[in-house]
DSSP file (Angstrom, degrees, kcal/mol; ACC not computed):
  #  RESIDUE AA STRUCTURE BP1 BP2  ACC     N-H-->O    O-->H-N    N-H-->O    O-->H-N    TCO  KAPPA ALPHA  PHI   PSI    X-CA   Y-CA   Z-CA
    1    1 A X              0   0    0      0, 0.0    90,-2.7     0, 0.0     2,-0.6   0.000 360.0 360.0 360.0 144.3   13.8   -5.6    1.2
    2    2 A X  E     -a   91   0A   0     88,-0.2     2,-0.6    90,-0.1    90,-0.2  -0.958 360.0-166.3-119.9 117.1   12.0   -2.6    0.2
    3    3 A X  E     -a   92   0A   0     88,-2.0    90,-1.5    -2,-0.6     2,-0.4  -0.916  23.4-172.5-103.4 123.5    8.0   -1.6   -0.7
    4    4 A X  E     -a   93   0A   0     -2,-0.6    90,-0.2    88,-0.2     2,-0.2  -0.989  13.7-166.5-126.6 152.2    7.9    1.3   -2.1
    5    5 A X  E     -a   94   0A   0     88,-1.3    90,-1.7    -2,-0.4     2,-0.3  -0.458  13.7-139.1-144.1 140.0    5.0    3.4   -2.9
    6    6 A X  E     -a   95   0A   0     88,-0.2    90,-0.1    -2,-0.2    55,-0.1  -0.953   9.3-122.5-138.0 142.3    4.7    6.5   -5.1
    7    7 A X  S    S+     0   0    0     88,-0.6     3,-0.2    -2,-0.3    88,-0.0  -0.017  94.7  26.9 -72.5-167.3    3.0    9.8   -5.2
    8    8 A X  S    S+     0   0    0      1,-0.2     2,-1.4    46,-0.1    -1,-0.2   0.945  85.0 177.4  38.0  57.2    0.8   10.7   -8.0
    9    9 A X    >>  -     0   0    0      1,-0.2     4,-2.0     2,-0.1     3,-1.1  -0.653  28.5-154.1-112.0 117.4    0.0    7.1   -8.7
   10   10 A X  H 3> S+     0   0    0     -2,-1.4     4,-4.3     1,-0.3    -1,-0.2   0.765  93.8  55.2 -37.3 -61.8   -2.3    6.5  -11.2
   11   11 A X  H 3> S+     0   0    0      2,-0.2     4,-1.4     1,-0.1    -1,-0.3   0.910 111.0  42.4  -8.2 -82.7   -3.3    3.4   -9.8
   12   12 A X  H X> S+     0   0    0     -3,-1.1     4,-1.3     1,-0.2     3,-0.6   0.964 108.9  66.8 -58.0 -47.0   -4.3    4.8   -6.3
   13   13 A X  H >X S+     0   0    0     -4,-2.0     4,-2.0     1,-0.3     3,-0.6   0.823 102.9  42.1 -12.0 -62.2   -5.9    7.9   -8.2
   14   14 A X  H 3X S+     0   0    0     -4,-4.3     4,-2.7     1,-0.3    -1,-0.3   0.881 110.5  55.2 -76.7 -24.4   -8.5    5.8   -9.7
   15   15 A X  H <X S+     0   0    0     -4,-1.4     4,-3.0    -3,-0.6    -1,-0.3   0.849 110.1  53.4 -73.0  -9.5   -9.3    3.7   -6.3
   16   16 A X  H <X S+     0   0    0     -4,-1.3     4,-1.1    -3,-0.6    -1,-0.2   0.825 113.3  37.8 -87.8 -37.6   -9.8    7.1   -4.7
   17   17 A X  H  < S+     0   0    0     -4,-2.0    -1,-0.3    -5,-0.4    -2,-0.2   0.857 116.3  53.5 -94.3   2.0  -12.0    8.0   -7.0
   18   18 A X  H >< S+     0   0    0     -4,-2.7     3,-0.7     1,-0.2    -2,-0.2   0.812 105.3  55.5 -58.4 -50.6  -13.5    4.3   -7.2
   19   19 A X  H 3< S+     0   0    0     -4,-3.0    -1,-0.2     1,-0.2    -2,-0.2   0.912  94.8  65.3 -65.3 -17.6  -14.1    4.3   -3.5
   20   20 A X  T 3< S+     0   0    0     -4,-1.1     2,-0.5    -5,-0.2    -1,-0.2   0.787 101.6  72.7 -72.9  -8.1  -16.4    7.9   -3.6
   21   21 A X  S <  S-     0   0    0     -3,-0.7     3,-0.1    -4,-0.2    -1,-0.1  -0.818 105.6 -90.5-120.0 147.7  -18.8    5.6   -5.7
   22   22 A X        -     0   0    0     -2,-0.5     2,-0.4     1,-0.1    -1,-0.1   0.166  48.3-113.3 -41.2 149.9  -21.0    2.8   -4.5
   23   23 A X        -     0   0    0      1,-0.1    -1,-0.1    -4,-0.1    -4,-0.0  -0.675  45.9 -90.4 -94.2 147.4  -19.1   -0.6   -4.6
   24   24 A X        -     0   0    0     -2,-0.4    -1,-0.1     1,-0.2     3,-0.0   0.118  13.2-130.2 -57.0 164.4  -20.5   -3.0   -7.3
   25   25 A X  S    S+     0   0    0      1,-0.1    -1,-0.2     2,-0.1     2,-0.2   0.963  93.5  41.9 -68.4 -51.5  -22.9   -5.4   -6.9
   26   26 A X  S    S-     0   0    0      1,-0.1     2,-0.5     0, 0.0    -2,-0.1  -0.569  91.2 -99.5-108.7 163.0  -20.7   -7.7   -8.5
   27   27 A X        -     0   0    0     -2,-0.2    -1,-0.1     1,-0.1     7,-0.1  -0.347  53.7 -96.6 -74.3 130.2  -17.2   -8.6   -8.4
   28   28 A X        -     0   0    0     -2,-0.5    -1,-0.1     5,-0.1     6,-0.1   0.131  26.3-169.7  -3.8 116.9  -15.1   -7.0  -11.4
   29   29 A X        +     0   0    0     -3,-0.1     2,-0.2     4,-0.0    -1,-0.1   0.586  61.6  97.1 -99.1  -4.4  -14.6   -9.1  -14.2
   30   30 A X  S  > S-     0   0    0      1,-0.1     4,-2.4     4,-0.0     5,-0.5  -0.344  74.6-137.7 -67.3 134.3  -11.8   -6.5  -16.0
   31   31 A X  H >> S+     0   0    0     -2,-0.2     4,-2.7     2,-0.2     3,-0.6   0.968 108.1  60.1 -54.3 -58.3   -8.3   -8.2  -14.7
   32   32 A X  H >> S+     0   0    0      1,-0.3     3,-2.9     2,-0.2     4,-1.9   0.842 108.6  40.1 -30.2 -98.8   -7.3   -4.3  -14.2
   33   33 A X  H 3> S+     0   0    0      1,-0.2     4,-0.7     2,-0.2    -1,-0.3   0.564 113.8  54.4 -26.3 -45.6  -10.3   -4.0  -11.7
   34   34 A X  H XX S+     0   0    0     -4,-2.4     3,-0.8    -3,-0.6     4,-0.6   0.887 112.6  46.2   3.7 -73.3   -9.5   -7.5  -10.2
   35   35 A X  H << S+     0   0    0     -3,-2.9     4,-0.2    -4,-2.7    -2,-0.2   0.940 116.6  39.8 -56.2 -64.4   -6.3   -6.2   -9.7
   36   36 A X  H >X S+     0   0    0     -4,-1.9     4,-2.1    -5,-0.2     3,-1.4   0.608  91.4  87.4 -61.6 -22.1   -7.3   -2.8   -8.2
   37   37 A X  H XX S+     0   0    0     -3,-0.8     4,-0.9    -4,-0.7     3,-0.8   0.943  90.5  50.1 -66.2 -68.5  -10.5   -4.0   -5.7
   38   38 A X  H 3< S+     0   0    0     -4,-0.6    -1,-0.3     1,-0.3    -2,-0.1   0.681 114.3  45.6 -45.5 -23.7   -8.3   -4.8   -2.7
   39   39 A X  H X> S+     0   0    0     -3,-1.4     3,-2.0     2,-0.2     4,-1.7   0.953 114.8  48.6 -98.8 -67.0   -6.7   -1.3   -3.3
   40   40 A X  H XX S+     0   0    0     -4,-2.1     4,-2.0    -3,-0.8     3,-1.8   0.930 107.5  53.6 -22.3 -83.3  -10.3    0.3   -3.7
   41   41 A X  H 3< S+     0   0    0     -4,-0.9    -1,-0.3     1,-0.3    -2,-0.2   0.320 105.2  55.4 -70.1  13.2  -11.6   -1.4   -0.7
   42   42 A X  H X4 S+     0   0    0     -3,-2.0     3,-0.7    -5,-0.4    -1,-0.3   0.836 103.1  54.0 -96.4 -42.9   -8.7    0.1    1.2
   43   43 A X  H X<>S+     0   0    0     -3,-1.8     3,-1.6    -4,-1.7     5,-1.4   0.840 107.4  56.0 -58.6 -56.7   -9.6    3.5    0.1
   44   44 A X  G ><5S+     0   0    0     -4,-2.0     3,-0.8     1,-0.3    -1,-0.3   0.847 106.0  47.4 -54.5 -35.8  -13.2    2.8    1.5
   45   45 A X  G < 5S+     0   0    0     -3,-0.7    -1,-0.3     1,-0.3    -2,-0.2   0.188 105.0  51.5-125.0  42.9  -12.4    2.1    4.5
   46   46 A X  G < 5S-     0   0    0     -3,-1.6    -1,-0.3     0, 0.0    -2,-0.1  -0.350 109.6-118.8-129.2  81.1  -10.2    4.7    5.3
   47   47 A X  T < 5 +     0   0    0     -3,-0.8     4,-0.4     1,-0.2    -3,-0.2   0.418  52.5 160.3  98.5  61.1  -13.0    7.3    4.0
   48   48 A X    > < +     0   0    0     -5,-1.4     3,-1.1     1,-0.2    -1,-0.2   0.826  64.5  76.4 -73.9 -21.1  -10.9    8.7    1.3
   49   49 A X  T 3  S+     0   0    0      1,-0.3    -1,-0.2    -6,-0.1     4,-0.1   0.827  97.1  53.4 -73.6 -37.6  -14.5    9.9   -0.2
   50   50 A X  T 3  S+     0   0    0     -3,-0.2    -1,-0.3     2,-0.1     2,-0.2   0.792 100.0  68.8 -57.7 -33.1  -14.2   12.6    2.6
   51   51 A X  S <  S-     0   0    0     -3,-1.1     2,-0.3    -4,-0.4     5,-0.0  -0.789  88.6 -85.6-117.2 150.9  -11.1   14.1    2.1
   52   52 A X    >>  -     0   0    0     -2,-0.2     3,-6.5     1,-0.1     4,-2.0  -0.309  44.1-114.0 -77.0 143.8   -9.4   16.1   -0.2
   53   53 A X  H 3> S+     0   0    0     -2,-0.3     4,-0.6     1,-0.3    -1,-0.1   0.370 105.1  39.4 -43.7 -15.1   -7.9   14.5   -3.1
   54   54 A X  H 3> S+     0   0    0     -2,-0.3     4,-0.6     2,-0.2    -1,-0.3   0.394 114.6  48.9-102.0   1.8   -4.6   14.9   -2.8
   55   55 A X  H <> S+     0   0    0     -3,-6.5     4,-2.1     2,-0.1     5,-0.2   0.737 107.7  64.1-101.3 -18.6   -4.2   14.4    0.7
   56   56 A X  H  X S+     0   0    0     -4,-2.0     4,-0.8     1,-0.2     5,-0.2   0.875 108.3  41.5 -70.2 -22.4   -6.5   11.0   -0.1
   57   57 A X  H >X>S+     0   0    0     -4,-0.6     4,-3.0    -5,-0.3     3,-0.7   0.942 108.2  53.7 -66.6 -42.6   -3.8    9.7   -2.1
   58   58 A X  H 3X5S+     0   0    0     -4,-0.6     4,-2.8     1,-0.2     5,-0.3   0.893 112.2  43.7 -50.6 -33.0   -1.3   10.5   -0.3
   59   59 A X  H 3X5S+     0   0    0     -4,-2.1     4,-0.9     2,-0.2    -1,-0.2   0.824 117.7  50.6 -74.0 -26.4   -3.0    8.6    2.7
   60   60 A X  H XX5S+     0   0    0     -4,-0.8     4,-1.8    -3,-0.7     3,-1.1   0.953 110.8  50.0 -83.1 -77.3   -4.0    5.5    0.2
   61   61 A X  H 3X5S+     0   0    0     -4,-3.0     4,-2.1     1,-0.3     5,-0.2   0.893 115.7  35.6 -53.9 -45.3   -0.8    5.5   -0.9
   62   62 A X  H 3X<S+     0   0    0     -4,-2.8     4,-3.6    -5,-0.6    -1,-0.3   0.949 115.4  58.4 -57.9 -37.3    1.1    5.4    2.6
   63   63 A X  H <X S+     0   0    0     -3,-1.1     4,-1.3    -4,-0.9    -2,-0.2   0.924 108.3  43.9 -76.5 -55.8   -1.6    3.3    3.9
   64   64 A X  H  X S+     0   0    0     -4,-1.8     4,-2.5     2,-0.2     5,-0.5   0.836 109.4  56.3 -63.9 -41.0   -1.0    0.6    1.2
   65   65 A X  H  X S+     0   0    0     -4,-2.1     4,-1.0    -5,-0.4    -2,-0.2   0.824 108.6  48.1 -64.9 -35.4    2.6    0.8    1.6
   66   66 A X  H  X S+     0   0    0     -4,-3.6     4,-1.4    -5,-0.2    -1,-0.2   0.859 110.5  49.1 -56.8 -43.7    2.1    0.0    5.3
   67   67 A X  H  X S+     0   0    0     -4,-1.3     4,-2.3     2,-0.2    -2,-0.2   0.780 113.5  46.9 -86.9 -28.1   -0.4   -3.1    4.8
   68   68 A X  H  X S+     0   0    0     -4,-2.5     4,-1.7     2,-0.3     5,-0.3   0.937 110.9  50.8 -74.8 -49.7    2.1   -4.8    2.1
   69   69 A X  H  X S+     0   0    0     -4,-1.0     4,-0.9    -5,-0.5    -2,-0.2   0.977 113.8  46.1 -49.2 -63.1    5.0   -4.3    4.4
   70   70 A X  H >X S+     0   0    0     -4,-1.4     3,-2.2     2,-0.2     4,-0.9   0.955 107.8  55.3  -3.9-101.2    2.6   -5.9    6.8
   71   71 A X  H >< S+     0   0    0     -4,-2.3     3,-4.7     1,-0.3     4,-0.2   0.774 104.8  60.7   3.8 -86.0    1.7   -8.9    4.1
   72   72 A X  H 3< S+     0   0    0     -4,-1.7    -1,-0.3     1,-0.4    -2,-0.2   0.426  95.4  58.2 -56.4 -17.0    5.3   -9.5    4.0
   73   73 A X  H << S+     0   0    0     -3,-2.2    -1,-0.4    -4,-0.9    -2,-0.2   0.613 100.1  52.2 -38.8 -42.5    5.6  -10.3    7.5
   74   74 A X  S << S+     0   0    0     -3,-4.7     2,-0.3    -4,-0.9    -2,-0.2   0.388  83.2 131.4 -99.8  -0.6    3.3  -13.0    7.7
   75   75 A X    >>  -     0   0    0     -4,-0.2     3,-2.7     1,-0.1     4,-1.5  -0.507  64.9-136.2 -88.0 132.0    5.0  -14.8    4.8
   76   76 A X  H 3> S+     0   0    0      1,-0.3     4,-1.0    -2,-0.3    -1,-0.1   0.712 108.6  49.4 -42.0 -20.9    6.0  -18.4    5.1
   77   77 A X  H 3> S+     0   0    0      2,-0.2     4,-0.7     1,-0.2    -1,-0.3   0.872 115.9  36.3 -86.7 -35.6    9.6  -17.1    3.3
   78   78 A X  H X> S+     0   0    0     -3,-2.7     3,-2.1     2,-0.2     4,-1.5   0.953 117.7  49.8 -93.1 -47.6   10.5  -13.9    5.6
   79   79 A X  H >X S+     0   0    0     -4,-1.5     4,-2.3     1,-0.3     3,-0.6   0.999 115.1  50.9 -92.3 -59.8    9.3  -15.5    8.9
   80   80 A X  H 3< S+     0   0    0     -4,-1.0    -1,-0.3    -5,-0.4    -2,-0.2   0.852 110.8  45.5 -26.8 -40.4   11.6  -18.6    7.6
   81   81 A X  H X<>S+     0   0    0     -3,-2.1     5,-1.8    -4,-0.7     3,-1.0   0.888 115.4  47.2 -82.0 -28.8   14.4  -16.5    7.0
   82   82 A X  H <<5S+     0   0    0     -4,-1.5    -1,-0.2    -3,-0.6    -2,-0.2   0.533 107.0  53.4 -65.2 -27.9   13.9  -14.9   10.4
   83   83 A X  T 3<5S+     0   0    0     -4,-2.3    -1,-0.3    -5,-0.2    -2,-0.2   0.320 110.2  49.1-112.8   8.9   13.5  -18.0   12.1
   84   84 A X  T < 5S-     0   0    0     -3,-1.0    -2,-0.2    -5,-0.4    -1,-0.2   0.561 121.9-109.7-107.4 -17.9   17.3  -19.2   10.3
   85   85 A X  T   5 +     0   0    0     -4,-0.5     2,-0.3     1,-0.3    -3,-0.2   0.811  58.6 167.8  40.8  61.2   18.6  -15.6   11.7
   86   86 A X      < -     0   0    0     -5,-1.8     2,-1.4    -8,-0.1    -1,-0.3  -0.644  40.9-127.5 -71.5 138.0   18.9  -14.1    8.5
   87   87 A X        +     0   0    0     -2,-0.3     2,-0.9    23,-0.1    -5,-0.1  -0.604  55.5 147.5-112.3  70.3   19.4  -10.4    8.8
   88   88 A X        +     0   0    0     -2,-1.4    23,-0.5   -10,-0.1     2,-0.3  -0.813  21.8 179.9-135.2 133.2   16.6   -9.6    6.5
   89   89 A X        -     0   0    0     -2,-0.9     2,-0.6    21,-0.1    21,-0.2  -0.760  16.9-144.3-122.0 175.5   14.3   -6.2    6.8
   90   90 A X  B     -C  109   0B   0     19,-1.6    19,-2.7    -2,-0.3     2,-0.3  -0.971  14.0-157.3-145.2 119.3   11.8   -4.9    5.3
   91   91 A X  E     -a    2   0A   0    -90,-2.7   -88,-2.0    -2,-0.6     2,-0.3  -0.574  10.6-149.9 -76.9 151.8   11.0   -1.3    4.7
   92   92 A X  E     +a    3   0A   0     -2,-0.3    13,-1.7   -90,-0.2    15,-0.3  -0.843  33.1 140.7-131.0  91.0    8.4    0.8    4.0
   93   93 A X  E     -aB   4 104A   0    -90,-1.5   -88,-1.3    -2,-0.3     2,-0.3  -0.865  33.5-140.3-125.0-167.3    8.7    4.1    2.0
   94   94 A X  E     -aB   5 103A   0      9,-2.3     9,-2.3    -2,-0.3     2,-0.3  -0.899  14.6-143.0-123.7 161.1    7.2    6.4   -0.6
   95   95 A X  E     -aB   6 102A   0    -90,-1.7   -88,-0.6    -2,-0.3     2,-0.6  -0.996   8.2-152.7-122.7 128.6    8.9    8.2   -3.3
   96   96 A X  E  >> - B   0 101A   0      5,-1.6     4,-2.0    -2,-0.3     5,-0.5  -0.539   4.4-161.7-112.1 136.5    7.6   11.4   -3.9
   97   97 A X  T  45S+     0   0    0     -2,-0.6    -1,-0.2     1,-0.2     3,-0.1   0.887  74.9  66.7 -80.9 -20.0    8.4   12.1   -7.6
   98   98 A X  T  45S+     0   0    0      1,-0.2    -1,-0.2     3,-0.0    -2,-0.0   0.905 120.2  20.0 -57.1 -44.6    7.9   16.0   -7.5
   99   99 A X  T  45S-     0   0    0     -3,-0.3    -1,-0.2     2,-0.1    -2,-0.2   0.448 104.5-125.8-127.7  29.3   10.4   16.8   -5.5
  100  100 A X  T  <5 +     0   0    0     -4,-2.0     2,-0.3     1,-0.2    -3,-0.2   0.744  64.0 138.8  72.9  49.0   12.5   13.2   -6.2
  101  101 A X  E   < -B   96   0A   0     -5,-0.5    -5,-1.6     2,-0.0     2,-0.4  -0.639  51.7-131.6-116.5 147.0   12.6   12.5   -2.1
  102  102 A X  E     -B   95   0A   0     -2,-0.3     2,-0.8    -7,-0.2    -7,-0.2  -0.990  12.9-148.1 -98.0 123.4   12.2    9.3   -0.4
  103  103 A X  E     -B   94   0A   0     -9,-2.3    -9,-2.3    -2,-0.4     2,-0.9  -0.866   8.6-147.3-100.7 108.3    9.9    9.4    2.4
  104  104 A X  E     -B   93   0A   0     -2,-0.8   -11,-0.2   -11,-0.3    -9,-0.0  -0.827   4.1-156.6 -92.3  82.1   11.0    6.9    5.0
  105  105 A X        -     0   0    0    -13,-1.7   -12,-0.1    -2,-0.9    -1,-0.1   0.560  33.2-126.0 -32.4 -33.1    7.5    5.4    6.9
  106  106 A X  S    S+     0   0    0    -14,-0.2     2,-0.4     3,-0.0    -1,-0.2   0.491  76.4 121.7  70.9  26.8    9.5    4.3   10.1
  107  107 A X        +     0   0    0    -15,-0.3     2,-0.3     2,-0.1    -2,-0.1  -0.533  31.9 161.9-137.4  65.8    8.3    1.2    9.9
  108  108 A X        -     0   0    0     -2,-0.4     2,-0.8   -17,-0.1   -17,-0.3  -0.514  18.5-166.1 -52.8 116.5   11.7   -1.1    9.7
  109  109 A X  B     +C   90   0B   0    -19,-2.7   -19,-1.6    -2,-0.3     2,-0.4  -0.927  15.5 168.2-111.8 135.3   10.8   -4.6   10.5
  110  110 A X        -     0   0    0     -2,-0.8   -21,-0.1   -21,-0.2   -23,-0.1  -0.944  42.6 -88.6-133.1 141.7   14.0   -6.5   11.1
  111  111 A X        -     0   0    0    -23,-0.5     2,-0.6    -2,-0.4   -28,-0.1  -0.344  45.2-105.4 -53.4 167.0   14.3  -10.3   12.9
  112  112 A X              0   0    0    -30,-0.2    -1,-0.1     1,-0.2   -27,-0.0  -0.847 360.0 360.0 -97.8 103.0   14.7  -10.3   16.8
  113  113 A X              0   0    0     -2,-0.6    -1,-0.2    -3,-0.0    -2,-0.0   0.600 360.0 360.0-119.6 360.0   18.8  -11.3   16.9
């Protein structure tokens, strides 16, 4: 299994620039925004507002690719398969469309066999 992550992604774009502004009072009601808060409020709190904008996507975008690899860890289906000793891992990279490269996170997680 693979998550992969990409640069210049429009997506992260806008939560970087989402986080540099105060977060609403209220929660979103746009599905889009919905969609996007978790992603946002990753961006806040690793201080993206601080940094410059292309290394804050880049960091958003690794940084997301890390906590979903993550996610997919704790799920009743991988830990299941893991616990059957099913050979199944999970990756983490980005693909960085400029210069058409895959960026390999190091962060394989494979069952204990």
């Amino acid at each position: 299994m693979v998550v992969v992550g990409h640069s210049q992604c429009g997506g992260a774009a806008a939560c970087v620039a989402a986080a540099s502004a105060p977060p609403p009072a209220e929660q979103p009601d746009a599905p889009l925004l919905r969609w996007l808060a978790p992603l946002t409020n990753l961006a806040r709190s690793l201080d993206v507002a601080s940094q410059q904008p292309t290394e804050a996507l880049s960091l958003l975008v690794k940084e997301s690719v890390r906590r979903q690899v993550q996610n997919l860890t704790k799920t009743e289906t991988i830990k299941g398969a893991w616990a059957r000793g099913e050979d199944v891992q999970i990756h983490g990279w980005v693909y960085d469309i400029p210069t058409g490269t895959l960026i390999d996170l190091g962060m394989t997680h494979a069952p204990d066999l």
